[in-house]
SEZA-785715 format. One line per field, with one value per residue: residue in three letters; x, y, z of N, C-alpha, C in turn. Coordinates in Angstrom, 2 decimals. Example, Ala and Ser with C-alpha at 12.3 -4.5 7.8 and 13.67 -1.06 7.14 Angstrom:
res <- [ALA|SER]
n_xx <- [13.19|12.85]
n_yy <- [-5.69|-2.25]
n_zz <- [7.80|7.08]
ca_xx <- [12.30|13.67]
ca_yy <- [-4.50|-1.06]
ca_zz <- [7.80|7.14]
c_xx <- [13.20|12.90]
c_yy <- [-3.30|0.03]
c_zz <- [7.80|7.87]
***
This chain:
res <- [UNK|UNK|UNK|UNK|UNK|UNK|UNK|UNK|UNK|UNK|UNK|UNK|UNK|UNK|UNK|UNK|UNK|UNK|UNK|UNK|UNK|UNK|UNK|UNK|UNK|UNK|UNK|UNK|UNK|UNK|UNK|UNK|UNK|UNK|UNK|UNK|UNK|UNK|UNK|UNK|UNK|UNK|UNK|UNK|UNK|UNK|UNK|UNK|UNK|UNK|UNK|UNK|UNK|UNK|UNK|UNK|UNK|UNK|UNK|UNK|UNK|UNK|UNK|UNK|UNK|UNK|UNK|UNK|UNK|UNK|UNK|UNK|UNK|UNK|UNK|UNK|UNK|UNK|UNK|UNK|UNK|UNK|UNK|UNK|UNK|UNK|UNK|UNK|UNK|UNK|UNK|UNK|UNK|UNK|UNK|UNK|UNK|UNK|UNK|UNK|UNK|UNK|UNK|UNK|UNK|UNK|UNK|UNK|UNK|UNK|UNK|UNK|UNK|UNK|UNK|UNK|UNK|UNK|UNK|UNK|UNK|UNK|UNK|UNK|UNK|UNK|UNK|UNK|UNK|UNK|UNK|UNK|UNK|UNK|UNK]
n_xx <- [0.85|0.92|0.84|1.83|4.51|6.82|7.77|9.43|11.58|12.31|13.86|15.02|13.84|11.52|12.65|13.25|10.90|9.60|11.45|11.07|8.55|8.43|10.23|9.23|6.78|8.16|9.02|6.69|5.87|7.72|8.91|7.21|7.65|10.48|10.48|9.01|10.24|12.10|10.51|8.66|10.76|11.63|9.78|9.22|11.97|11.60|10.96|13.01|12.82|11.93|14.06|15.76|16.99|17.39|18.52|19.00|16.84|16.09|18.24|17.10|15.35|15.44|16.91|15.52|13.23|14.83|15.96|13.55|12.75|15.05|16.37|14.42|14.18|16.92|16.46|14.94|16.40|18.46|20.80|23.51|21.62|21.89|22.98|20.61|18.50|19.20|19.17|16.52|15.29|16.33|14.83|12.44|11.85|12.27|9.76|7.73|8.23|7.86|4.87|4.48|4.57|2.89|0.96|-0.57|-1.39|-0.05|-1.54|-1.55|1.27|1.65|1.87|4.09|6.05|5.50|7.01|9.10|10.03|9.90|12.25|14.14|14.35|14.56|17.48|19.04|18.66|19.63|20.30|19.29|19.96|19.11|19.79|21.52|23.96|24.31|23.61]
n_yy <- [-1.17|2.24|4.10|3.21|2.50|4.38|4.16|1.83|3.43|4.81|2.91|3.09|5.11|4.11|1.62|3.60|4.39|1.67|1.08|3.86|3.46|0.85|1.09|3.47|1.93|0.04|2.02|2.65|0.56|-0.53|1.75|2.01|-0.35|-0.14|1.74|0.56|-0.09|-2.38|-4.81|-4.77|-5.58|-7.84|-9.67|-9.42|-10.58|-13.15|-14.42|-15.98|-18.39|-20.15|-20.16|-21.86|-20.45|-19.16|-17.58|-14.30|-12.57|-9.79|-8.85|-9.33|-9.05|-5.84|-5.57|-6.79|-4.52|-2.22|-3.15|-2.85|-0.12|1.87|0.85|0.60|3.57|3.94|2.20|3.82|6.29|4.70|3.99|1.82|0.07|-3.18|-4.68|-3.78|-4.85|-7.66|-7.77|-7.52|-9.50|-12.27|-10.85|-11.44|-13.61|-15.04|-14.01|-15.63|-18.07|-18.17|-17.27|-19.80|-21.12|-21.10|-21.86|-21.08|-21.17|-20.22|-18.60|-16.58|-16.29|-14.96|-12.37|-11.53|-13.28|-12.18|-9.71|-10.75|-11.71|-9.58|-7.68|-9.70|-9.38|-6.67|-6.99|-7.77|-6.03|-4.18|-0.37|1.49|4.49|6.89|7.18|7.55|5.58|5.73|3.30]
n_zz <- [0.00|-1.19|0.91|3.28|2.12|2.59|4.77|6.40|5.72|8.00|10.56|12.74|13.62|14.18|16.27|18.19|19.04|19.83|22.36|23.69|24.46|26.04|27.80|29.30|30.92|31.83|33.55|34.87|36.13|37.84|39.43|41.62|43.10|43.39|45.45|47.36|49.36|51.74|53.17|50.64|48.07|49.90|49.31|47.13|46.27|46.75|44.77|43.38|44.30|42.28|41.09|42.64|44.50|47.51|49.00|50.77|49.89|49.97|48.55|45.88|45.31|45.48|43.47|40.97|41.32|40.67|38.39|36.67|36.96|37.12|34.81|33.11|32.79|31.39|29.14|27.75|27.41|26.09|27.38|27.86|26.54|25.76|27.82|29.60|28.50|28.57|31.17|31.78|30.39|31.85|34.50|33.57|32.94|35.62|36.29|34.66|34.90|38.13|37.88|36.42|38.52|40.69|39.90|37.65|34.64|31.09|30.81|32.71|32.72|30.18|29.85|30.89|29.37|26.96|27.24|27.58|25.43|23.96|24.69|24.05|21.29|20.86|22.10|20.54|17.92|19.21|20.33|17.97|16.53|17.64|20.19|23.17|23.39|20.89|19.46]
ca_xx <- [0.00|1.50|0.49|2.76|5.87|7.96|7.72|10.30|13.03|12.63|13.75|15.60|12.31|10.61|13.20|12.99|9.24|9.53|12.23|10.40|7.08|8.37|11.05|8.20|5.93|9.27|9.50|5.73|5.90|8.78|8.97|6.19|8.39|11.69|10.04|7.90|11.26|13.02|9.22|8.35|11.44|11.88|8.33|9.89|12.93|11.00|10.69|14.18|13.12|11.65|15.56|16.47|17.77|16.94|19.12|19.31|15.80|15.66|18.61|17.28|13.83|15.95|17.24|14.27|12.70|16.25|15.85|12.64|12.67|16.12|16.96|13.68|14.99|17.78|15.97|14.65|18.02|19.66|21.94|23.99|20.84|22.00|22.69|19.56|17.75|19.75|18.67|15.05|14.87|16.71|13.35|10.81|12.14|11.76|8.46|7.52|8.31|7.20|4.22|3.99|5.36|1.99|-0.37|-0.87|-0.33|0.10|-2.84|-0.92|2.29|1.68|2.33|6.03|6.36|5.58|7.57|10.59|10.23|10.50|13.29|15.08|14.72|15.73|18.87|20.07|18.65|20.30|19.05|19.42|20.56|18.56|20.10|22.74|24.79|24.56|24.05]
ca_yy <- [0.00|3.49|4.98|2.66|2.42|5.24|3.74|0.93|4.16|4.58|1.80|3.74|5.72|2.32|1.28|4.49|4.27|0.70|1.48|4.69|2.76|-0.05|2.42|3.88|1.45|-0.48|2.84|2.37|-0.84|-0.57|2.88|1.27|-1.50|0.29|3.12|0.16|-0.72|-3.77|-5.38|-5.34|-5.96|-9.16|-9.89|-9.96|-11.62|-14.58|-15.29|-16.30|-19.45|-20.57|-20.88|-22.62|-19.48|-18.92|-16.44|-12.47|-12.00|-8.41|-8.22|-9.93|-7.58|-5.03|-6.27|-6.79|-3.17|-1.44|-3.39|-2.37|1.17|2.48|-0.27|1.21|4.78|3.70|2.25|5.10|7.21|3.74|3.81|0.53|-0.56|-4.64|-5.05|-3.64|-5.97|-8.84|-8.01|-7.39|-11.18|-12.71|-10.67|-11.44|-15.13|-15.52|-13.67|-16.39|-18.90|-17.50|-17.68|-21.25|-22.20|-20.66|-22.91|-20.29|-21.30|-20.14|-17.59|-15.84|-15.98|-14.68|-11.12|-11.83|-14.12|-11.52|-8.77|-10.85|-12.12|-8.17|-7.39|-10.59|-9.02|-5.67|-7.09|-8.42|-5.08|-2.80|0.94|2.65|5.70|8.12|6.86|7.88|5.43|5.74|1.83]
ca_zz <- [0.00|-1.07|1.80|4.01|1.67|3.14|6.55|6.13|5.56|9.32|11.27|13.95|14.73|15.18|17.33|19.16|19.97|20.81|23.33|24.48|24.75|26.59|28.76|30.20|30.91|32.68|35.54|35.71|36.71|38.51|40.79|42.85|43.46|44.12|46.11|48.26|50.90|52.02|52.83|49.74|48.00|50.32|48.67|45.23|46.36|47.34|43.65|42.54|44.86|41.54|40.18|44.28|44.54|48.78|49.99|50.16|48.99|49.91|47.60|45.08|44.98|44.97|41.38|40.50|41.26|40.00|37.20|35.47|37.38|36.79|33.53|32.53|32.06|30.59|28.07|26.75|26.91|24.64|27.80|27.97|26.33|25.62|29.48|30.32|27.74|28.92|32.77|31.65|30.22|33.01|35.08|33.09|32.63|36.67|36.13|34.08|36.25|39.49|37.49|36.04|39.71|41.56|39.55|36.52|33.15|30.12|30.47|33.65|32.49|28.69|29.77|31.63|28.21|25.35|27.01|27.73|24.18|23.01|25.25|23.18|20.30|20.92|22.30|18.93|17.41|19.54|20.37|16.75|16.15|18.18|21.92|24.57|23.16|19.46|18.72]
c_xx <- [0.90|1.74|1.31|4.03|6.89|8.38|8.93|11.87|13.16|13.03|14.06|14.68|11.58|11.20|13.33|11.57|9.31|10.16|11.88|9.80|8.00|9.80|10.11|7.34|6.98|9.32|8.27|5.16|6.99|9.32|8.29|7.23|9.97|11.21|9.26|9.43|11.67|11.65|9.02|9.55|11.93|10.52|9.01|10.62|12.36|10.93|11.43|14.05|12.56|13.04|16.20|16.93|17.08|17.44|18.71|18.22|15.69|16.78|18.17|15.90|14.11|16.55|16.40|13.52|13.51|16.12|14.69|12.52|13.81|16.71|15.51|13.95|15.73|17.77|15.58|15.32|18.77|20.84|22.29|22.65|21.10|22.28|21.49|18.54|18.14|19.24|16.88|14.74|15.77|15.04|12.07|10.68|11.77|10.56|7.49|7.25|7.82|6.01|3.49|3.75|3.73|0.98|-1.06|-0.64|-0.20|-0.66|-2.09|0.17|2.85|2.33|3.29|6.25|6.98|6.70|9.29|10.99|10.78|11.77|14.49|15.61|15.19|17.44|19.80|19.82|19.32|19.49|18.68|20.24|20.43|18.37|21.49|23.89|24.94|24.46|25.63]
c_yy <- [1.24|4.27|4.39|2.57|2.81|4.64|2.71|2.45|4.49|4.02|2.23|4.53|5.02|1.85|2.40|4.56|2.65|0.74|2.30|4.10|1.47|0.64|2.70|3.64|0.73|0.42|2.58|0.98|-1.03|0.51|2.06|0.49|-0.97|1.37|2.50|-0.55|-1.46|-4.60|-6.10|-5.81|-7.64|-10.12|-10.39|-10.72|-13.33|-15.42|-15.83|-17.73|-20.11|-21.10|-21.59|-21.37|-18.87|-18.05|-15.17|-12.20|-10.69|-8.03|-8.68|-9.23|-6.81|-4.72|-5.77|-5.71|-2.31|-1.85|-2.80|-0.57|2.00|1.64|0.58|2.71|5.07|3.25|3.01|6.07|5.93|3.58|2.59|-0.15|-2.10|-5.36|-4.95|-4.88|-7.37|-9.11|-8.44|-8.81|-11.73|-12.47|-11.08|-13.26|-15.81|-15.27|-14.81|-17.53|-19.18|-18.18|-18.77|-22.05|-21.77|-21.14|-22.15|-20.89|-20.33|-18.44|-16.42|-15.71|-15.25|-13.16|-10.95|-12.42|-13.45|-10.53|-9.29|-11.73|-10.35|-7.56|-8.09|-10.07|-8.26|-6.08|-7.49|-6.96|-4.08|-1.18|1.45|3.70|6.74|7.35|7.47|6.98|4.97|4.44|1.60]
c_zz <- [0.00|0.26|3.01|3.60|1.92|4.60|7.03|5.73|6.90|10.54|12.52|14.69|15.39|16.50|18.72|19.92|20.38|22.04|24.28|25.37|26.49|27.93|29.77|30.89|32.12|34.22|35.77|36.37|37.87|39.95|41.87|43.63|44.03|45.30|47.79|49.39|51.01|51.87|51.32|48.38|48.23|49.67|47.18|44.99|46.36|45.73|43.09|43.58|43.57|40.79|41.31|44.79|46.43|49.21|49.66|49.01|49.12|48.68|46.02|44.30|45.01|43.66|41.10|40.09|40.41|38.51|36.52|36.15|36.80|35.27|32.81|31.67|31.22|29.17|27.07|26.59|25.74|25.48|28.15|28.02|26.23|26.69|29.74|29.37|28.45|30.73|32.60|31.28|30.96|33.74|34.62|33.35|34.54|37.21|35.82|34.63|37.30|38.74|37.05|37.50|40.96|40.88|38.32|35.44|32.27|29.78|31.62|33.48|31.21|28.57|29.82|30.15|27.11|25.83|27.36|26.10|23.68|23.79|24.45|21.99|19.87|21.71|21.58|18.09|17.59|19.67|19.24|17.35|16.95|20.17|22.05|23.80|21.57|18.62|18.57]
***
């Protein structure tokens, strides 16, 4: 369709609004969670018992929060964007988990799923052009 043809000369804008989009959506998901204390923190931690993982849950919900709160931001500056991708599916992946592991399937875990699937993919894509660190 004409009217779509030019759109494909942008790829780096695409990748900029996906990055934005999903940047932003990362601190709002995430402030809560860094902002809510050791409590809840040790709350989050509790979920890396899905990998055996028992110890140093407050630090481990601290990840967790840091990660989509402050990894969030970063996202949408492009700063040491392929770490932060690489943390974000690590999180989502014990999201996932957590999830299957509390009697959910497929239907409760789809959300943790799709967005640690798009985290995958921007981490082979990289930020583009229009980030902090230039691709």
């Amino acid at each position: 369709m004409a009217l779509f043809s030019k759109l494909g000369s942008y790829p780096n804008f695409g990748l900029f609004i996906m990055r934005a989009g999903l940047g932003v959506m990362m601190i709002v998901h995430g402030l809560p969670k860094l902002t809510g204390g050791p409590e809840k923190w040790e709350g989050l931690g509790h979920s890396m018992g899905v990998l055996h993982i028992h110890f140093f849950p407050v630090f481990w919900g601290f990840m967790c929060a840091a990660t989509e709160a402050i990894g969030g931001l970063f996202c949408v500056l492009g700063l040491w964007f392929r770490v932060v991708c690489l943390l974000m599916i690590v999180n989502f992946v014990v999201a996932s988990l957590t999830q299957f592991g509390s009697g959910g399937g497929i239907q409760e875990a789809a959300h943790a799923i799709e967005l640690g699937i798009a985290f995958a993919g921007l981490l082979f894509l990289g930020p583009g052009t229009y980030s902090v660190d230039k691709g």
